[in-house]
C-alpha positions as CSV (number, residue, x, y, z in Angstrom):
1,X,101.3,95.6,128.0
2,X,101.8,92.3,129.9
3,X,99.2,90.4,128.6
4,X,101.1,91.1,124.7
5,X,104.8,90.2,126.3
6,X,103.3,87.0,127.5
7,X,101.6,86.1,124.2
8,X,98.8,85.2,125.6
9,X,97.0,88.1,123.7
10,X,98.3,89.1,119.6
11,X,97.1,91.6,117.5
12,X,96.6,91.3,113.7
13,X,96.1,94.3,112.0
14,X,94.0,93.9,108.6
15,X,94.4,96.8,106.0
16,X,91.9,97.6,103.7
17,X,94.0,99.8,101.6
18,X,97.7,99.4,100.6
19,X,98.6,102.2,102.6
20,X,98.1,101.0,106.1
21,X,96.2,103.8,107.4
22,X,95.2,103.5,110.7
23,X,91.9,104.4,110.0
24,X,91.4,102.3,106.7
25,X,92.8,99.0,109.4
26,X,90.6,96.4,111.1
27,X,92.8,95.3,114.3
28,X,91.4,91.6,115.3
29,X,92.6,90.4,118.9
30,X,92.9,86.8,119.7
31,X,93.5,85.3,123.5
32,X,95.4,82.6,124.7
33,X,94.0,81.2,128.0
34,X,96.2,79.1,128.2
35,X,99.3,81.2,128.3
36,X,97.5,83.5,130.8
37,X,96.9,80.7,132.7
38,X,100.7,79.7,132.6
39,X,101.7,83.5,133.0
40,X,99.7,83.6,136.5
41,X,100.3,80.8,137.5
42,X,104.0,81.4,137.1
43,X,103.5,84.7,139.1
44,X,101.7,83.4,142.0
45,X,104.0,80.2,142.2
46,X,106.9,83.1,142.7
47,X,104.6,85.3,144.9
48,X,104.6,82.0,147.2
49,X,108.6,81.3,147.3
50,X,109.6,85.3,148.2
51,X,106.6,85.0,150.8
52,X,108.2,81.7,151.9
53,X,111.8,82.9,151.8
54,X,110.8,86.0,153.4
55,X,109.2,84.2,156.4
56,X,112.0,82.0,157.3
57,X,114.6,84.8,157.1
58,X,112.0,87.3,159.9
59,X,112.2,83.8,161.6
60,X,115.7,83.3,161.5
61,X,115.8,87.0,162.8
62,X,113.6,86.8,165.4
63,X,115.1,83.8,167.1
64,X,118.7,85.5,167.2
65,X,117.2,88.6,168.9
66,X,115.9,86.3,171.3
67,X,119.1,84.6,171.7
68,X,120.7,88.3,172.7
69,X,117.7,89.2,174.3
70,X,118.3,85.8,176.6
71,X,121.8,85.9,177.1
72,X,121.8,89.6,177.7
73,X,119.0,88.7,180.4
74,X,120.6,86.1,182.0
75,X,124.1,88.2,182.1
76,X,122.1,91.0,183.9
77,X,121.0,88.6,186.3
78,X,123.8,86.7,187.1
79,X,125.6,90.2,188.3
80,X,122.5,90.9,190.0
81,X,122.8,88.1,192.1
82,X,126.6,89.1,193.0
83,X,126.0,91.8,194.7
């Protein structure tokens, strides 16, 4: 459960017997906002940077195809024009 690895939910389980049983236990829950808060906060921040990381490495790609791409068309040209 995410929500109970990023504390910003806990569980305390209150027994009304000595033996623990499940079904003798009131379980109270108790939310943090704020670490909720921090915990998606912290995964949209990251969303951003691999979104941002991402677009400047299609980018980079992009322009070096149309480096080739140029070269290659310019190439074909010039032998065009030599014959």
């Amino acid at each position: 459960m995410r929500c109970c690895e990023a504390a910003s939910i806990s569980m305390q389980d209150i027994p009304r017997s000595t033996d623990h049983a499940p079904s003798k236990t009131f379980y109270t829950f108790r939310a943090d906002t704020e670490a909720a808060f921090r915990a998606v906060q912290h995964d949209v921040v990251h969303a951003l940077l691999n979104l941002r990381l991402r677009y400047e490495h299609e980018m980079k790609q992009q322009s070096e195809v149309r480096a080739l791409a140029l070269d290659a068309l310019r190439h074909s040209a010039s032998r065009m024009l030599r014959v």
